[in-house]
N, C-alpha and C positions, 0 to 999 in steps of 0.2 A: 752775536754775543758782543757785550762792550768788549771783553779783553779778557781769550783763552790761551792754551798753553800754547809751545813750540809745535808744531806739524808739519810734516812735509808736502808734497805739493799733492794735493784729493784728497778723496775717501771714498768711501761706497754707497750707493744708490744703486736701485736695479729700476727702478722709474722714468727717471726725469720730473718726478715729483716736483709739482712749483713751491717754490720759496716767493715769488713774484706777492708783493703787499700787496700794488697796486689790482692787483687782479683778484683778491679776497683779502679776510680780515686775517690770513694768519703770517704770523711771523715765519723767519730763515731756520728749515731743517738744517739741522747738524749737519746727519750724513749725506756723505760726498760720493761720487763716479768711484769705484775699485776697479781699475784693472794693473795695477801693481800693489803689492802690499809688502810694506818694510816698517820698521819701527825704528823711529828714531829718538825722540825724547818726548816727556811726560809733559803733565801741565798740571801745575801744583794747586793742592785742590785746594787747599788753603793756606793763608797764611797768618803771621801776626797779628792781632791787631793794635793800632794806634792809640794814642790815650782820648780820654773823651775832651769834648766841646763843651759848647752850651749847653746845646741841649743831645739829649738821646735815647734815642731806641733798642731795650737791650730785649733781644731773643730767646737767649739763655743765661744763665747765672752767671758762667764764667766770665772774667774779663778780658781771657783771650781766645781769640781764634786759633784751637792748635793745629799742627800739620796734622795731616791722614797720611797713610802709607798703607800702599795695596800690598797684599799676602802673598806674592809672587815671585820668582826669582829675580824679571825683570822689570819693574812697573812700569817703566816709559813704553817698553813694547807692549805691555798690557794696558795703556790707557789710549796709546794710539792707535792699537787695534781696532779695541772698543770703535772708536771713530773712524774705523777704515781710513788710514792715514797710506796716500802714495807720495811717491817722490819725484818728479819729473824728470827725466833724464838720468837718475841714479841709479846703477846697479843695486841687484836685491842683495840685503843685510840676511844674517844667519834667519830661519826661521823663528813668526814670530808667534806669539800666542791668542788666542781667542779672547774680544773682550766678558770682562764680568760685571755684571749690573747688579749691584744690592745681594739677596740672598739668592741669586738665581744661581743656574748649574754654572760650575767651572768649566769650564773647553781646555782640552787637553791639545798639544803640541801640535803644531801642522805638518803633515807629511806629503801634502800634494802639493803639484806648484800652480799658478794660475800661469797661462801663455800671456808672456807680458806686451803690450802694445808698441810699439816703436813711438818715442814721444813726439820724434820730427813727421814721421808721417800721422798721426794724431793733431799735430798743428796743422798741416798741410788741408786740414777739414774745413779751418777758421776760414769761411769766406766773407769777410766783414763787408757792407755796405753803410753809410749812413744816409738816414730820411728824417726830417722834420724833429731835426735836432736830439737824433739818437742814434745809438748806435746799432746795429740790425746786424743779423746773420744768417746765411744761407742756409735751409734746413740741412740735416746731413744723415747717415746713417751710423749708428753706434751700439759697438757690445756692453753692454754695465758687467760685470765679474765681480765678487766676490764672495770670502770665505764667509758662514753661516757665524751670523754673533752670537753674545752667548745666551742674549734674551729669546733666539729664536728657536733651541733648543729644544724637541719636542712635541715641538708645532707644526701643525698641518701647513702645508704650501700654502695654500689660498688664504690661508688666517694668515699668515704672514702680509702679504702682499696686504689686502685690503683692512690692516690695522696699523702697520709699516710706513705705508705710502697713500699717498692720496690723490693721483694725476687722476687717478681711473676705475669703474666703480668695479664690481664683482663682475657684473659680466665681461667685460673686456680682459678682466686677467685670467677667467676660466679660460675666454677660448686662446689667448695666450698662449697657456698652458699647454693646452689640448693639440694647438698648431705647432708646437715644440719649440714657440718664439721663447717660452722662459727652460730653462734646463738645468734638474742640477746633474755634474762634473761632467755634464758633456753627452748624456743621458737624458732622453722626452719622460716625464712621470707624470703619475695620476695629479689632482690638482689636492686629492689628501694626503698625498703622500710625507712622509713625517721628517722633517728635519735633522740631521745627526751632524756630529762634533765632526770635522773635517771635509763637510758637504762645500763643493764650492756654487752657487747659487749663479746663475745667467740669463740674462732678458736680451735678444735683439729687437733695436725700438727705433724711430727714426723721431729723430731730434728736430724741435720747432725752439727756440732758443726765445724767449721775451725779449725785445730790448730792453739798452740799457742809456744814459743819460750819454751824450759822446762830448765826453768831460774828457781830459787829458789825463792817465795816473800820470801823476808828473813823479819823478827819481829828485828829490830835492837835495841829495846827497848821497856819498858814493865811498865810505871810509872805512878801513879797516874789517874789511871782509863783510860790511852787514849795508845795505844800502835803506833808506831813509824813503818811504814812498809818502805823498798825498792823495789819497786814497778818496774819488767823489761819492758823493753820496748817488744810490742808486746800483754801486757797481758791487758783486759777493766780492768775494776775497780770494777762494779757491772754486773747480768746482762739486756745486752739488746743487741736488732738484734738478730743475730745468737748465740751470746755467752750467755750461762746460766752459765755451769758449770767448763769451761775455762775462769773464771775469780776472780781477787785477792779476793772476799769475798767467794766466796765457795770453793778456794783453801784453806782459810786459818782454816774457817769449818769442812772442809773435812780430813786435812794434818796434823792440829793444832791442831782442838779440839773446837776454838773459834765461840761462839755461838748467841750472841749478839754484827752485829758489827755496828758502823752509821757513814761513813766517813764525815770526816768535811770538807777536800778539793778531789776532783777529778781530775783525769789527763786522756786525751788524751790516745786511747790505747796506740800509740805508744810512748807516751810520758814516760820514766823513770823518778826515785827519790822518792822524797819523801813522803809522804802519813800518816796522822794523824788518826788514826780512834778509836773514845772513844768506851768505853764496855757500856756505859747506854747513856739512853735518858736525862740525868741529865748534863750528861758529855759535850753531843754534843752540849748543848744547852749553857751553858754556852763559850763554843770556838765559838757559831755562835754569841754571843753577844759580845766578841770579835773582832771579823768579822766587824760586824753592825758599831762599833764605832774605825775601822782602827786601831787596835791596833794589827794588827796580820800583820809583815814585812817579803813579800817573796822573795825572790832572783831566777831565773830560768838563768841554761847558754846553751847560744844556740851557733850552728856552721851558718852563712850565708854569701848569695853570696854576693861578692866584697866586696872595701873597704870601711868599717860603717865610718862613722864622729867619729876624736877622739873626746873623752869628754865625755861627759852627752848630750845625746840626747831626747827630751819627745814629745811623741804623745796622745795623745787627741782627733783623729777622735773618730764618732760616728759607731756604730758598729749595723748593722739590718741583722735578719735574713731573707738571700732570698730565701729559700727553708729547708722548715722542711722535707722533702720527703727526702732530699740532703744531709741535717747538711750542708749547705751552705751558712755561711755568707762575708755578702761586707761592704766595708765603705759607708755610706749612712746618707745626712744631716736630713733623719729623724728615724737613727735608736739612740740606747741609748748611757749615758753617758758612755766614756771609756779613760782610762787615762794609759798608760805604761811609764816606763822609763827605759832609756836605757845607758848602758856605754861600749865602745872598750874596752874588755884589749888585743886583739893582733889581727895584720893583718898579711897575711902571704901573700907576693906577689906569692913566686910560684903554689899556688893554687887559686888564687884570692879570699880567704874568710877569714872571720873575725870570732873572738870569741867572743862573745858578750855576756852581765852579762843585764837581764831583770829584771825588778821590778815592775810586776804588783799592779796598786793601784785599779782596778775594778778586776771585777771576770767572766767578758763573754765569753760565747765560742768561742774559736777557737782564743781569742784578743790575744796574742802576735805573734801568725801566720799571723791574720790579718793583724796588725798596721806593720808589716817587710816585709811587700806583699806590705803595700801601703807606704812605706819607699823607697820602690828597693830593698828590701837588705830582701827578704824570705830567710826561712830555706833551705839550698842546697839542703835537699834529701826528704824536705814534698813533698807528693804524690800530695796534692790539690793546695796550694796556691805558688806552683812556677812548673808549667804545662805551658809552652807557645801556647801547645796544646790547651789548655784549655782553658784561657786567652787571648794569641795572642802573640805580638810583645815585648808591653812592663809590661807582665806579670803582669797585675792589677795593676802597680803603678801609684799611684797618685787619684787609684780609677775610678770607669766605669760608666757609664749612667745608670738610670734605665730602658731602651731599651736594651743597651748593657747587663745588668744581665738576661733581660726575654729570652733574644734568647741564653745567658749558660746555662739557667737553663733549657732550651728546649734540648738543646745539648746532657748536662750531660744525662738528662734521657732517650735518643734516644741513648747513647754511654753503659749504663746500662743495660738497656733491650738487646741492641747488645751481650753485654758481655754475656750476662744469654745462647742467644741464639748462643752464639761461643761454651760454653762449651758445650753445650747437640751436635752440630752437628761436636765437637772435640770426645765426647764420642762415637756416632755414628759411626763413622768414624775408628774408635780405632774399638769397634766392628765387623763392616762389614770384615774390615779386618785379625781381627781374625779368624771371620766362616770360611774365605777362606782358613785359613790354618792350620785348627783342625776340630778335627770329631766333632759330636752335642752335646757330654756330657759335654766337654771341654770348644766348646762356652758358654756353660749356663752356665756356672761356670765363664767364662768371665763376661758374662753378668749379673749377681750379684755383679762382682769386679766397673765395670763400671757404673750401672745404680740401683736403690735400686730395690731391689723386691718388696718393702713396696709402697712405696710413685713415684718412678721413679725418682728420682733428681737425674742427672748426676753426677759422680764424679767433684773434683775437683784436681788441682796438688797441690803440697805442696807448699809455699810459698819458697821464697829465700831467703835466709839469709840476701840482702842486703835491702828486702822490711819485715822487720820483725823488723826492726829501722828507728827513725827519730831524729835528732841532736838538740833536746829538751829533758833540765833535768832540774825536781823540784830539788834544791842544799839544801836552807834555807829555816827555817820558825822560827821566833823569836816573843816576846811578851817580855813583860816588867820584866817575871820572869821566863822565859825558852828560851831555843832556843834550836832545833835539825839541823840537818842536815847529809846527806848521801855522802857515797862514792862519786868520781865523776867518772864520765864516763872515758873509754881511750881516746878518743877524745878530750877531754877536760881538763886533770888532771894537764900536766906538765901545757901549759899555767895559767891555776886557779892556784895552786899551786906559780910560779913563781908568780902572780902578788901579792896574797896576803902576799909574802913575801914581794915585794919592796914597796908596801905603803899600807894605809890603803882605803878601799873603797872608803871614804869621798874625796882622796887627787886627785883621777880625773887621775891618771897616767896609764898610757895603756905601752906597749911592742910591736914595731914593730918588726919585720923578718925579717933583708936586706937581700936582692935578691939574695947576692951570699956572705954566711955566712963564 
């Protein structure tokens, strides 16, 4: 996501479900690793919006984005639940509540505890390696733990799993199940067996970790309780899917020394920049109140196709998730409020793409991919939301039926499961043709390289250097008595650079490229 709420450090997966682009067309699941569960603050689900530009995109009639406010005693604990929010290193908060999605069932109070993980011996798994300018990890073994959300209320175990998560197809979580690898509260069950309010759900699985780009998080600042990260593209943030320990909070853990961290904003794996993250629950809470009351101004600069509208451009579609299994959201007149704004500062005719300076005033996943998907004008090299493959002709602009999203999202996950089942009959393949031309001691030693002796997960290739970026970068983040901001990308420097030397943001002036300089 460009930029969600405060969280603490995870969430919950029972998987290791990939988030990995490089390795299919789908974008970063939300949910994260649970094996602590605390609540700490919310993430404001909307905020004000700003006045209009030149031009704009209005969603709905109102002209402002107002706040929401969940129906609960405590919403932060209930928004963070929702996300299976842990804390690293932090003692557990009073208990928290079950999250609530839309009109689905409420989850009533938790009364069970999950056994919480020791977080230094949980680091002590990290066995980093780098190879061929990545970063690599030793596979390892891992409990996933947590409390049943509140969407899964109901529901049969294996409908769970295989509409939840997508590492693995149905067979592999039946016999899961069946081998008592998945359990709920510590109990082997049928694989129908039905979900209830205070169930604690459990997978033992052994961890193949992706790499990830072996970029530095660099700490570019260290001030008043929140430290300042540059965050590379390639790397999650906390984790979830496949990544635990290839990602910026246990890099920095592990690397740094730091031990309580709760970011306040989140980014996109692939997305670089900025990233705020306080040392205490004190900290974090006070920048989400912040948040809550739009007092926190961001700036993100992206590279996209064709040429953008000079000016100030602002969109206001509404933004629903159409597949949590996916991370796949669309503009939908009944998803939630979302507000971005947008300004050129350069077109560059010989590549047909623009530089473009974003300003989100909500904080939804995936929203300034989104709102430049249904603009015409996506990010050039996003994996999901500029795919014609995927899409079609005119690459989700202007937005798709909700008929046309049910037969994507059938797609996507018949093009997922394919993938899963390319790589094991690419390993295959790779093997057989080994035996043929090595004695037997040699194949098995192949066949270690290729297949795990553990678990059998196929290997995978390493990513490509040009699927390990995407042409999204957090730049700013300002408030009324700070402002940081990072590097800028090469992509993006001279243009940013040139324009804020020839005016100031406010004055609307962009730099064109003629065609033959």
């Amino acid at each position: 996501m460009e930029d969600t709420s405060i969280q603490g450090h995870g969430g919950a997966d029972l998987t290791g479900a990939s988030n990995n682009q490089q390795q299919s067309t789908i974008a970063d699941a939300p949910t994260t690793d649970a094996t602590m569960i605390h609540a700490t603050a919310s993430s404001p689900v909307a905020t004000e919006s700003c006045s209009r530009g030149n031009h704009t995109t209005q969603g709905h009639k109102e002209s402002k984005v107002k706040e929401q406010s969940v129906d609960t005693p405590n919403a932060s604990q209930q928004q963070t639940q929702e996300e299976g929010g842990i804390h690293q290193g932090s003692k557990r908060h009073k208990e928290s509540k079950h999250g609530h999605y839309g009109g689905e069932q409420q989850a009533k109070k938790q009364k069970k505890r999950i056994d919480l993980v020791d977080p230094e011996e949980d680091l002590k798994n990290a066995q980093y390696f780098f190879d061929n300018d990545l970063r690599k990890i030793k596979p390892y073994f891992f409990k996933y733990q947590t409390y049943a959300k509140g969407r899964w209320l109901g529901r049969k175990l294996i409908e769970v799993f295989n509409t939840e998560f997508r590492d693995r197809d149905n067979t592999f979580y039946e016999r899961a199940i069946k081998d008592g690898r998945v359990k709920i509260n510590g109990e082997t069950v049928d694989k129908d067996y039905i979900i209830k309010n205070s169930d604690i759900v459990a997978h033992d699985i052994h961890r193949h970790e992706p790499p990830v780009a072996n970029l530095p998080v660099k700490v570019v600042r260290n001030v008043d309780g929140v430290i300042i990260v540059d965050k590379p593209s390639s790397v999650p943030v906390h984790p979830s899917g496949r990544y635990r320990h290839n990602t910026v909070l246990h890099i920095l853990s592990t690397e740094q020394g730091y031990k309580d961290l709760y970011p306040v904003n989140r980014l996109d794996r692939l997305t670089s920049g900025l990233m705020i993250i306080a040392l205490s629950v004190k900290k974090a809470r006070e920048f989400e109140k912040m948040m809550q009351k739009c007092e926190i101004k961001k700036e993100y600069v992206c590279k996209v196709r064709g040429e953008f509208p000079s000016g100030v451009t602002e969109c206001h579609q509404p933004i629903h998730v159409a597949s949590f299994k996916l991370t796949l959201n669309t503009v939908q007149p009944d998803g939630k409020a979302c507000s971005t704004i947008f300004q050129r500062l350069r077109y560059e005719p010989e590549s047909d793409t623009s530089i473009v300076l974003a300003r989100p005033v909500t904080g939804r996943t995936h929203q300034i991919r989104v709102h430049l998907q249904w603009l015409g004008h996506p990010i050039t090299n996003d994996p999901l939301y500029h795919n014609t493959e995927i899409w079609g002709a005119q690459n989700g602009q202007g937005g798709i039926t909700m008929e046309a999203e049910e037969e994507l999202v059938k797609r996507l996950l018949a093009q997922t499961e394919a993938e899963d089942e390319l790589d094991h009959a690419l390993a295959t393949s790779s093997l057989k043709n080994s035996e043929a031309s090595t004695n037997s001691s040699s194949s098995e030693q192949y066949q270690k390289a290729e297949f795990c002796s553990i678990c059998q997960l196929p290997s995978r290739a390493d990513p490509e250097p040009e699927k390990r970026i995407m042409y999204l970068h957090a730049w700013k983040y300002q408030a009324k008595d700070w402002a940081f901001e990072t590097e800028l990308p090469d992509w993006a420097r001279e243009t940013v650079l040139a324009y804020t030397a020839a005016s100031s943001p406010d004055q609307g002036t962009d730099i064109t490229v003629p065609e033959h300089p």
